[in-house]
C-alpha positions in Angstrom: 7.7 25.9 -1.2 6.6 26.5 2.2 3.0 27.9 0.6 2.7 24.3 -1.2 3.3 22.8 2.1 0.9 24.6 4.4 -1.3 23.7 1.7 -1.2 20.1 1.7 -1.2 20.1 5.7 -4.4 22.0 5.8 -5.9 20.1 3.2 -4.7 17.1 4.8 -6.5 18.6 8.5 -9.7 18.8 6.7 -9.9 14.9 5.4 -11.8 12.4 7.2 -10.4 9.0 8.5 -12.1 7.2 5.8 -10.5 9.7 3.2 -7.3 9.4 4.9 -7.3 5.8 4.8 -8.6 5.8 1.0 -6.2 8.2 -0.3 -3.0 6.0 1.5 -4.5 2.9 -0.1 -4.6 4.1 -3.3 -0.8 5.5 -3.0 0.3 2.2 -2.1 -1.8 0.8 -5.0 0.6 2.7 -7.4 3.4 2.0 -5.8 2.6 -1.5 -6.2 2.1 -1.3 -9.8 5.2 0.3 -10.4 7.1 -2.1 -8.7 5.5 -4.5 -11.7 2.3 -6.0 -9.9 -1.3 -6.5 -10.3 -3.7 -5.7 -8.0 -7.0 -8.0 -7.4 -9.4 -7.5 -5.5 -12.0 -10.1 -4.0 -14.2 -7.3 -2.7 -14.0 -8.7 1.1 -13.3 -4.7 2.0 -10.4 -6.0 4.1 -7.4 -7.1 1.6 -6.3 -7.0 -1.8 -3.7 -8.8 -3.3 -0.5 -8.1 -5.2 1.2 -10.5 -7.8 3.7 -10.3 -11.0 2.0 -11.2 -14.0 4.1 -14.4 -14.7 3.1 -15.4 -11.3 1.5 -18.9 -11.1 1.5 -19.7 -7.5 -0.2 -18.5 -4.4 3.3 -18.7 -2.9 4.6 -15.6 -4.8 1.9 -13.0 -4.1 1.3 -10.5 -1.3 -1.8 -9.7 0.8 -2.0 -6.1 1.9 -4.0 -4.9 4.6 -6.4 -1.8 4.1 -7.3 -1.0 7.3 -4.0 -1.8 8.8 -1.7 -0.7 5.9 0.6 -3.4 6.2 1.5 -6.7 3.8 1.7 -10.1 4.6 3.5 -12.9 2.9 4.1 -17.0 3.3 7.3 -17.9 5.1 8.2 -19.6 1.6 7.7 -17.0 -0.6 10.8 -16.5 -2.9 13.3 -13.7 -1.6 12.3 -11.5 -3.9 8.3 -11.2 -2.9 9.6 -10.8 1.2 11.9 -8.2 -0.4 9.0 -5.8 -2.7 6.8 -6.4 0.8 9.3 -4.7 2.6 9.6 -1.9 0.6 5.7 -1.8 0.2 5.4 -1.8 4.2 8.1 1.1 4.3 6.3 3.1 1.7 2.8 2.5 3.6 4.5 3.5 6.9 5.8 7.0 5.2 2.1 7.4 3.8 0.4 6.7 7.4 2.9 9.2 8.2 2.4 11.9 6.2 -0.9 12.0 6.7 -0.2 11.9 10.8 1.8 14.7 10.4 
């Protein structure tokens, strides 16, 4: 166990900043998706955004950050959207993390 971890570290010394930054965003991609949402992309470089398929509003859909790792949603977004950003900002935050480490 310890092997696999000395491992990852070094492997983790060796990446760039723009791997780094690549290889959280695409974590927090999949975690995204398996919380149920689709990912679009308006190919600005600076944010994508999250939304449930059923969703029909701009209301219910979440912005995330890829430089800064972080979401952001409207004031009046249903409970449930505030609530999935949360736990998308704590996942980012263990990614940014781990790769601090």
């Amino acid at each position: 166990m310890l092997v696999v971890y000395l491992a990852i570290i070094k492997n983790i010394n060796n990446m760039t900043k723009t791997e780094i930054k690549k290889a959280i965003n695409k974590a927090v991609y999949q975690y995204a998706e398996s919380l149920g949402y689709q990912m679009s992309d308006d190919n600005d470089g600076s944010y994508v955004t999250f939304s449930k398929p059923e969703c029909e509003h701009y209301d219910d859909m979440i912005d995330y950050s890829r430089s800064h790792h972080e979401t952001c949603v409207l004031n009046w977004a249903s409970d449930e959207i505030k609530a999935d950003a949360e736990k998308i900002d704590a996942f980012a935050l263990e990614q940014v993390l781990k790769y601090k480490a």
